[in-house]
N, CA, C and O atoms as CSV, one atom per row, in Angstrom:
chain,resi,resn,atom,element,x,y,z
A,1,UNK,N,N,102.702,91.743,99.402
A,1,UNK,CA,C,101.432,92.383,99.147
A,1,UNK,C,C,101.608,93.888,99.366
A,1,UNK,O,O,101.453,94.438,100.456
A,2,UNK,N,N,101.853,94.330,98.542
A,2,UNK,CA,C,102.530,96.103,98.461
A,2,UNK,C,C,100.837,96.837,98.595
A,2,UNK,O,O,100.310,97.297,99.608
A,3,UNK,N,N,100.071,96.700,96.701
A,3,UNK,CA,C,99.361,97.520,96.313
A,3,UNK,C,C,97.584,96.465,96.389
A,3,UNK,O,O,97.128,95.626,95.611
A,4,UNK,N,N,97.203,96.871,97.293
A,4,UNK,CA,C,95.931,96.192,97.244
A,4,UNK,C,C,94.556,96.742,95.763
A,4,UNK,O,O,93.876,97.674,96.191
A,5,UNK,N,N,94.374,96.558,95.118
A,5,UNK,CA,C,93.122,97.331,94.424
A,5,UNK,C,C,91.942,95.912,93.805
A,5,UNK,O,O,91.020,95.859,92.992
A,6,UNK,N,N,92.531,95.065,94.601
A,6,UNK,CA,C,91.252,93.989,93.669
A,6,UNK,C,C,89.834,94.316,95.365
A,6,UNK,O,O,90.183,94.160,96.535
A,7,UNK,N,N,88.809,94.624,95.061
A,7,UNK,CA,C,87.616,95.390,95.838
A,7,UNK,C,C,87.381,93.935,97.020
A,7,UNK,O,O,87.099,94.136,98.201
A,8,UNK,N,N,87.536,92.681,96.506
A,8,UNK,CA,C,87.340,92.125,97.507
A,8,UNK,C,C,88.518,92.403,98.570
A,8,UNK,O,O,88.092,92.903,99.611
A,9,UNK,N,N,89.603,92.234,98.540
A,9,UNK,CA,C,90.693,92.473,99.389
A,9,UNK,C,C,90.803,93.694,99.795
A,9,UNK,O,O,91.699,94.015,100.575
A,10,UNK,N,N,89.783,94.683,99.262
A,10,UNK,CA,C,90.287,95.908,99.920
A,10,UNK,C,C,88.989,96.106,101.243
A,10,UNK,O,O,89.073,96.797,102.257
A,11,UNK,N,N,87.488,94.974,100.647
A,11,UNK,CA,C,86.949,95.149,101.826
A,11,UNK,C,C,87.100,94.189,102.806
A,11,UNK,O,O,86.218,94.113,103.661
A,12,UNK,N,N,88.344,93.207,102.864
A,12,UNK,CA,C,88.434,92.631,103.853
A,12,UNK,C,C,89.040,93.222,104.742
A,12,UNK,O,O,88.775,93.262,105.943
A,13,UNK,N,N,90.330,93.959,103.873
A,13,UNK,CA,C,91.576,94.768,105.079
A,13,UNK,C,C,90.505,95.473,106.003
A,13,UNK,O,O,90.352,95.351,107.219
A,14,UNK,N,N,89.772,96.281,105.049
A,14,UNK,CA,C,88.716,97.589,105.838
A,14,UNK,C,C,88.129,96.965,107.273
A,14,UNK,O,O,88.156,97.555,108.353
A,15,UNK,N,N,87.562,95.555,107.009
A,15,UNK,CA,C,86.975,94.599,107.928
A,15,UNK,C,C,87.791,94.333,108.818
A,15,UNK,O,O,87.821,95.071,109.804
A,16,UNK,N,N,88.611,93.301,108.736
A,16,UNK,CA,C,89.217,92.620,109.436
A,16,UNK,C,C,90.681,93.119,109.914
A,16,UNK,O,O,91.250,92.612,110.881
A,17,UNK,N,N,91.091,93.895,109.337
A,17,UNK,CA,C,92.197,95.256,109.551
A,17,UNK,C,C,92.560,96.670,109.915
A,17,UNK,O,O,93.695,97.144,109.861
A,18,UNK,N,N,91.277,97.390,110.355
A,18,UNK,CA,C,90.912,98.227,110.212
A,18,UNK,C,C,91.868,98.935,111.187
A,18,UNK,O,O,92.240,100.014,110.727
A,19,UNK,N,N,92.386,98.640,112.424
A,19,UNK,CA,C,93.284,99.213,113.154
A,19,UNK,C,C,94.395,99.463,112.524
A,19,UNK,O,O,94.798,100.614,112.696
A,20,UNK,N,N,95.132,98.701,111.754
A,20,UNK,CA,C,96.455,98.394,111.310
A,20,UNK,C,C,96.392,99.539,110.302
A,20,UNK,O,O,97.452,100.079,109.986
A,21,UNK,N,N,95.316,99.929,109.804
A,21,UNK,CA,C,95.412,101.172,108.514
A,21,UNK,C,C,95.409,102.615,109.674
A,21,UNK,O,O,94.939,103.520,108.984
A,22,UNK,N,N,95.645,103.056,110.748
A,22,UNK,CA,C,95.644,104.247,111.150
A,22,UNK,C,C,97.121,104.487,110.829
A,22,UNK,O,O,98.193,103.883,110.792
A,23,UNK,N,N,96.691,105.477,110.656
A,23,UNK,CA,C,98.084,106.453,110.205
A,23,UNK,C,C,98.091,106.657,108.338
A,23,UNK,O,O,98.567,107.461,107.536
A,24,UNK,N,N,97.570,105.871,108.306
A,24,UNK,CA,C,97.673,105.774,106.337
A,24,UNK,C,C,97.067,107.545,106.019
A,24,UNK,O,O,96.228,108.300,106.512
A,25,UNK,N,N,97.920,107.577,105.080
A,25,UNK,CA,C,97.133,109.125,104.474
A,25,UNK,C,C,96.572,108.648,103.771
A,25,UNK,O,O,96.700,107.501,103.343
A,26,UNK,N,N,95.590,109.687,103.419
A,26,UNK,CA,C,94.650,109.038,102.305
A,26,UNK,C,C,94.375,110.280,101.331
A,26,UNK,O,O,93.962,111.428,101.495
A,27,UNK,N,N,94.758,109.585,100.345
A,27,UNK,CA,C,94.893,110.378,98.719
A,27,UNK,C,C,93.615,110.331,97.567
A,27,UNK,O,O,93.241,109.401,96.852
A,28,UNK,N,N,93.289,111.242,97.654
A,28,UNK,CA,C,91.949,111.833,97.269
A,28,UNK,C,C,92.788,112.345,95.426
A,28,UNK,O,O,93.973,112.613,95.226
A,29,UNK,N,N,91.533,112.315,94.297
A,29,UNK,CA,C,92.043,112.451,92.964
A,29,UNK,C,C,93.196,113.792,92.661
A,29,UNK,O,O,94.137,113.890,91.873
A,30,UNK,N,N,92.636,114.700,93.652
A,30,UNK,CA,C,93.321,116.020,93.610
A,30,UNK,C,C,94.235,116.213,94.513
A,30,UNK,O,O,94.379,117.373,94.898
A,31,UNK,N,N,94.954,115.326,95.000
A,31,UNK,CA,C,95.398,115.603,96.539
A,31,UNK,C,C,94.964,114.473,97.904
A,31,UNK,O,O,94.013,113.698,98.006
A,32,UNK,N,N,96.303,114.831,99.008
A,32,UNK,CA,C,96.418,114.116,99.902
A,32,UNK,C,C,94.350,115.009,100.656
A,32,UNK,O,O,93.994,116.146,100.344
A,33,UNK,N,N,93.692,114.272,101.355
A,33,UNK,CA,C,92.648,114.463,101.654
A,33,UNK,C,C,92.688,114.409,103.290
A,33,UNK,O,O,91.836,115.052,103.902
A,34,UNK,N,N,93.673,113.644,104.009
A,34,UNK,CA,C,93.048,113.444,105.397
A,34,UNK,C,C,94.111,112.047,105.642
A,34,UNK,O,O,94.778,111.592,104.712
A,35,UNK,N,N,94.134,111.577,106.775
A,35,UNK,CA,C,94.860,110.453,107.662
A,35,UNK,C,C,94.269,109.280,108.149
A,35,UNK,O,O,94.279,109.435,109.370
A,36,UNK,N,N,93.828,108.339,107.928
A,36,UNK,CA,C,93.181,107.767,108.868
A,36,UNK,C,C,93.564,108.086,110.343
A,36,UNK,O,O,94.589,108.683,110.672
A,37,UNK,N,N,92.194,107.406,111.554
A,37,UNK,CA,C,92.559,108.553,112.239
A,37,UNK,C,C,91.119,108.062,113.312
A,37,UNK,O,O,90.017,108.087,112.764
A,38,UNK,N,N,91.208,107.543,115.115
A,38,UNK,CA,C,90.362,107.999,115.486
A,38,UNK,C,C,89.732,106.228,115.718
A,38,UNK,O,O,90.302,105.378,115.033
A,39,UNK,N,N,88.943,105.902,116.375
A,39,UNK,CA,C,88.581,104.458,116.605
A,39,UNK,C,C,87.413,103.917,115.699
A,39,UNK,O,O,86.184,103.979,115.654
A,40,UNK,N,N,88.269,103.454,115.125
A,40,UNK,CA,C,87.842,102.739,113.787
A,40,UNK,C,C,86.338,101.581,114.328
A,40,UNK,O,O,85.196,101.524,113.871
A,41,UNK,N,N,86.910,100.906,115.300
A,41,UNK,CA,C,85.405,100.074,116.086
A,41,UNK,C,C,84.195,101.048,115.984
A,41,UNK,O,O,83.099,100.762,115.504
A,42,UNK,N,N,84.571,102.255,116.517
A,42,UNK,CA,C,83.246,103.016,116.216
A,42,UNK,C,C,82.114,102.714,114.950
A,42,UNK,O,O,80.899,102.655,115.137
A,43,UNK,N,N,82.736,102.553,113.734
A,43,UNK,CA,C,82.249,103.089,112.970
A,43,UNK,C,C,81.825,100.972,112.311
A,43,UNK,O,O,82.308,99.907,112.694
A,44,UNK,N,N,81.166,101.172,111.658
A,44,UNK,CA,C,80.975,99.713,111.111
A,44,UNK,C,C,82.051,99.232,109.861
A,44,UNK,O,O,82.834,100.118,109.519
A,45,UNK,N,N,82.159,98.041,109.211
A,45,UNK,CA,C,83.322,97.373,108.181
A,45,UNK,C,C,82.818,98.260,107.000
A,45,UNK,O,O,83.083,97.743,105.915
A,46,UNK,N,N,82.314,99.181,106.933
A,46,UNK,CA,C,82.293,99.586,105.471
A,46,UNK,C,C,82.424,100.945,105.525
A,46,UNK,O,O,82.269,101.665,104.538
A,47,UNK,N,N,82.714,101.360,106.673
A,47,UNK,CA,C,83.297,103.052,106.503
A,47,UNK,C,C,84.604,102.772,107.593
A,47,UNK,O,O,84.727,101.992,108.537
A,48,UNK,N,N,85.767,104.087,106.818
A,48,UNK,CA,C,87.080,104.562,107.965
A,48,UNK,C,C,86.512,105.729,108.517
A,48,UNK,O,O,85.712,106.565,108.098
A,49,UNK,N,N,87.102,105.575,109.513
A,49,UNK,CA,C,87.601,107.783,110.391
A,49,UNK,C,C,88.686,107.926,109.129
A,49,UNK,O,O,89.421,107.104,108.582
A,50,UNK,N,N,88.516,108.922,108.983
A,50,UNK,CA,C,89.363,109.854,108.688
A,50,UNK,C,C,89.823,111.412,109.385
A,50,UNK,O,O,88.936,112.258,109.497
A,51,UNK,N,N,90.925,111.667,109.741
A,51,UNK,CA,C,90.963,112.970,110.293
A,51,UNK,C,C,91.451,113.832,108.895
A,51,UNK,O,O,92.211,113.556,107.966
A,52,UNK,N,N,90.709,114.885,109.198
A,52,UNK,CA,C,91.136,115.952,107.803
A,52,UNK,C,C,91.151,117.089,108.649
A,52,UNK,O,O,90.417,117.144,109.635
A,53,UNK,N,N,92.088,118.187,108.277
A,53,UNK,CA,C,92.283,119.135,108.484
A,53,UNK,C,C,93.465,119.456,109.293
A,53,UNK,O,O,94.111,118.407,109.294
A,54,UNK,N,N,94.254,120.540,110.145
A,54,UNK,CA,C,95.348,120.535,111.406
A,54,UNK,C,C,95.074,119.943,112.274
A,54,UNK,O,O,93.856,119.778,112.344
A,55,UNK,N,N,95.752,119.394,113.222
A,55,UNK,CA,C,95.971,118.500,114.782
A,55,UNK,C,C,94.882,119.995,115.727
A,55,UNK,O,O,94.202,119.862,116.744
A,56,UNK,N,N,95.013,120.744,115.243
A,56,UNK,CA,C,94.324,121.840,116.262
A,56,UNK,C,C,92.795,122.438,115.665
A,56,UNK,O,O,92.009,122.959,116.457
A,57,UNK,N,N,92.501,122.323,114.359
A,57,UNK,CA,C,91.478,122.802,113.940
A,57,UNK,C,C,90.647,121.281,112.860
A,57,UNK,O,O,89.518,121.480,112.413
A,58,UNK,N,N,91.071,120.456,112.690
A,58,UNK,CA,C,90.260,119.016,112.411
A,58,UNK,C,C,89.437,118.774,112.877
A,58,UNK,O,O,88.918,119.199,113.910
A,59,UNK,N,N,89.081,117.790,111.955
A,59,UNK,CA,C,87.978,116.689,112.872
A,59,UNK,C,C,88.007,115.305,111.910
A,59,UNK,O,O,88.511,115.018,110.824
A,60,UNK,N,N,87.258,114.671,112.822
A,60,UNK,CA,C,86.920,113.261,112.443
A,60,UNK,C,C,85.812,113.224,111.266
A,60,UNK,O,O,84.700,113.735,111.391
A,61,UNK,N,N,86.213,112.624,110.232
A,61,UNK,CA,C,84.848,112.254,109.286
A,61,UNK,C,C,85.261,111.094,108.547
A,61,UNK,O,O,86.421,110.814,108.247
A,62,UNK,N,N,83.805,110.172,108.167
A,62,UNK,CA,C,83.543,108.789,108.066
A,62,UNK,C,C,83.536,108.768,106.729
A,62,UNK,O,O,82.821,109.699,106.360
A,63,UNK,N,N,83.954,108.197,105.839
A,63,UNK,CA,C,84.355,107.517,104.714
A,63,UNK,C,C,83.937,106.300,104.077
A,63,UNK,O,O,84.410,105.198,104.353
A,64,UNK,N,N,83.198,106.478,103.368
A,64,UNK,CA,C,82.495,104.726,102.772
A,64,UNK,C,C,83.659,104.327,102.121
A,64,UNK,O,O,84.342,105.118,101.471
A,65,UNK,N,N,84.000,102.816,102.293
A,65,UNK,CA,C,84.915,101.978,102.436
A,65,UNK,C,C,84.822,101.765,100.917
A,65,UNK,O,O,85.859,101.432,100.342
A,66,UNK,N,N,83.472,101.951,100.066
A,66,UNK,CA,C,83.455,101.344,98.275
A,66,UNK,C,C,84.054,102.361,97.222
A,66,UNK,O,O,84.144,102.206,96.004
A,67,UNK,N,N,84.510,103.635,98.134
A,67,UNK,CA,C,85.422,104.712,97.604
A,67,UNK,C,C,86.576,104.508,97.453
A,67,UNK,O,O,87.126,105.348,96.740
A,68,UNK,N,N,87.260,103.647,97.868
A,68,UNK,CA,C,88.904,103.024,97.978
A,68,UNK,C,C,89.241,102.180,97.127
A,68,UNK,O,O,88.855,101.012,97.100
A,69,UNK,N,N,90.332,102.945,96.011
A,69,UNK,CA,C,90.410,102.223,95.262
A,69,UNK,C,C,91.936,101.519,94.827
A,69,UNK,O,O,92.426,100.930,93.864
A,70,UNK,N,N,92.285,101.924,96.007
A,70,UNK,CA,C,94.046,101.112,96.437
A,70,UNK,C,C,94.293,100.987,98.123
A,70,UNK,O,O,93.941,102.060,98.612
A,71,UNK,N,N,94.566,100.458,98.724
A,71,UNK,CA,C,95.507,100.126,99.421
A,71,UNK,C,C,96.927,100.255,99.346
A,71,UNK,O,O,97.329,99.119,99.097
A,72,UNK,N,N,97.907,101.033,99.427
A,72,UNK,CA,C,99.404,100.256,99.271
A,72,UNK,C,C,99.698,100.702,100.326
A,72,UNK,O,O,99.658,101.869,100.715
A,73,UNK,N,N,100.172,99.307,101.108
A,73,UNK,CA,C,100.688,98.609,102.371
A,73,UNK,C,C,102.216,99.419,102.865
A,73,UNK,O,O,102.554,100.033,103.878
A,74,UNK,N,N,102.879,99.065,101.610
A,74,UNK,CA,C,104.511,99.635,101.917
A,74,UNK,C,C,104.474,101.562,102.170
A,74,UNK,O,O,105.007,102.227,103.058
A,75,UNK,N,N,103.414,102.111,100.706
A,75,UNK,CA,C,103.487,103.304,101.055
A,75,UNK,C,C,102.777,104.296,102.211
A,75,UNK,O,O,102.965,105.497,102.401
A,76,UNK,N,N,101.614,103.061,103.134
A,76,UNK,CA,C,100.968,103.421,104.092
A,76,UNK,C,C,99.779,104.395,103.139
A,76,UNK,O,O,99.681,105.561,103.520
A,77,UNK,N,N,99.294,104.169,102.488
A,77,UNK,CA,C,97.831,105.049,101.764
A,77,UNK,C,C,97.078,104.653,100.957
A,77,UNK,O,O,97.300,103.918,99.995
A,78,UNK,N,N,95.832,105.268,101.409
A,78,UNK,CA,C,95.342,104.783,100.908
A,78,UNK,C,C,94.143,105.803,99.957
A,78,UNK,O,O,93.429,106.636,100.517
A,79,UNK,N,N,94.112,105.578,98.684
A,79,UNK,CA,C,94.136,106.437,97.177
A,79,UNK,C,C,91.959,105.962,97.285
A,79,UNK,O,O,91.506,104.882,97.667
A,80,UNK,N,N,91.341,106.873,96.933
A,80,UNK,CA,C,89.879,107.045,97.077
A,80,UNK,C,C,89.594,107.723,95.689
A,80,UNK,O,O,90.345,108.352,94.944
A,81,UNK,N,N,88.347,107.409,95.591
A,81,UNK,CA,C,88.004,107.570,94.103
A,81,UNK,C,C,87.036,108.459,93.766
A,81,UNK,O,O,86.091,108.396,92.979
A,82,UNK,N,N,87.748,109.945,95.063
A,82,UNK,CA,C,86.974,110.824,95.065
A,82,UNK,C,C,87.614,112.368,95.190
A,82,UNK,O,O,88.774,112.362,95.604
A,83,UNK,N,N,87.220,113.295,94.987
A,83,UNK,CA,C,88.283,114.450,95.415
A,83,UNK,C,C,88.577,114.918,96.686
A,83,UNK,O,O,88.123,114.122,97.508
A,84,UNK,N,N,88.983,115.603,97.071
A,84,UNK,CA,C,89.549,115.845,98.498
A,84,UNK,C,C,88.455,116.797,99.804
A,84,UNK,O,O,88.277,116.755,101.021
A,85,UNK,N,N,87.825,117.776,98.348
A,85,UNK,CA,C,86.601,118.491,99.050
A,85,UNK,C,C,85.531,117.297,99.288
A,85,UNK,O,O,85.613,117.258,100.516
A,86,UNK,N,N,84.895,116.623,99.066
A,86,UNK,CA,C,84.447,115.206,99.004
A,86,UNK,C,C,84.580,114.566,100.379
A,86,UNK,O,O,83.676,114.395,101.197
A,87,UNK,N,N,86.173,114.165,100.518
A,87,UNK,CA,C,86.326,113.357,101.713
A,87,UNK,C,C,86.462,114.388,102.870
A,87,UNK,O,O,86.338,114.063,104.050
A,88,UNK,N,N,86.739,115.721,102.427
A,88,UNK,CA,C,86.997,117.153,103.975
A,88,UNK,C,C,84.823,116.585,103.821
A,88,UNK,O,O,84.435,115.603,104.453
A,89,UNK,N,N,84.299,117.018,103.356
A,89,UNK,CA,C,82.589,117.272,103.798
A,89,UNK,C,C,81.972,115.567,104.068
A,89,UNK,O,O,80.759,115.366,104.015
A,90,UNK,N,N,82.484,114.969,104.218
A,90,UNK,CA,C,81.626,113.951,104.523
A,90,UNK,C,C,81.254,113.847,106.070
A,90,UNK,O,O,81.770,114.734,106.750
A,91,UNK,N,N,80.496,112.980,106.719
A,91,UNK,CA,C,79.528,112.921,107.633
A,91,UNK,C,C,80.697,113.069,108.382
A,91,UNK,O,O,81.812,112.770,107.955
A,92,UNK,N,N,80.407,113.639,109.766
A,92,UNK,CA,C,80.984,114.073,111.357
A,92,UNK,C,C,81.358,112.604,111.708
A,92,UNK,O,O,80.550,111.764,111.311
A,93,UNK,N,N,82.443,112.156,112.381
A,93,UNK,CA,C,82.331,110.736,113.149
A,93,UNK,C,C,82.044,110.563,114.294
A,93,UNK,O,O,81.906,109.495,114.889
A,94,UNK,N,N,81.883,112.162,114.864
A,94,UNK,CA,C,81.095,112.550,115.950
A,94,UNK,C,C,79.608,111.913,115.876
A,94,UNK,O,O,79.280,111.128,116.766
A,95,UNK,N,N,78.965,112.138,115.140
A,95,UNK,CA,C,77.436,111.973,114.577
A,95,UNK,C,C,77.372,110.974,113.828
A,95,UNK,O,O,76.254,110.906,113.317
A,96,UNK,N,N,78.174,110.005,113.460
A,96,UNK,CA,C,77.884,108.565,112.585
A,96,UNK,C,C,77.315,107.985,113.554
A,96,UNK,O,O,77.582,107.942,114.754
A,97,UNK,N,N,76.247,107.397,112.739
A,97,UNK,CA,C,75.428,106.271,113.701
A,97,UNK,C,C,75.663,104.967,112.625
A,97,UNK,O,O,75.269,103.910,113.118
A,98,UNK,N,N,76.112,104.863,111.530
A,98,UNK,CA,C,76.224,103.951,110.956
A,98,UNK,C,C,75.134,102.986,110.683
A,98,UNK,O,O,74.226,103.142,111.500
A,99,UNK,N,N,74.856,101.873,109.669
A,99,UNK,CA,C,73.910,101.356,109.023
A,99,UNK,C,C,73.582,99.831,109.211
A,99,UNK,O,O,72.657,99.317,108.583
């Protein structure tokens, strides 16, 4: 199981996997966007953390899970079906209160 993109399997990993995806970069249409990144329990099965930006000037921001439109396992990333300014401005994971 290399390349995940069928939507049910990608919202189970999100669910039931969600630890095992830290570290994955995550590849936005224009570009690498951010890392997963940050305690994923926080947040509910239908959004990741993502860290975007340097180890010294980043932060944490939350990611709806129906934006993902690959998984691949071997290459560790995971490809979103959005651009990169997109996933840098989305909600604080500081401030997610989730739904």
């Amino acid at each position: 199981m290399s390349a995940v993109t069928d939507r049910i399997q990608i919202i189970n990993l999100v669910h039931d996997r969600a630890s095992e995806l830290e570290g994955f970069r995550v590849i936005a249409k224009d570009g690498e966007a951010g890392t997963v990144h940050g305690d994923q329990d926080a947040v509910d099965d239908r959004h990741i953390v993502v860290h975007v930006g340097n180890k010294l000037f980043g932060h944490d921001v939350v990611v709806e899970s129906d934006v993902i439109t690959t998984i691949d396992l071997d290459a560790k990333e995971i490809h979103v079906d959005r651009i990169a300014d997109w996933v840098k401005s989305s909600p604080n994971a500081k401030h997610f209160k989730g739904s």
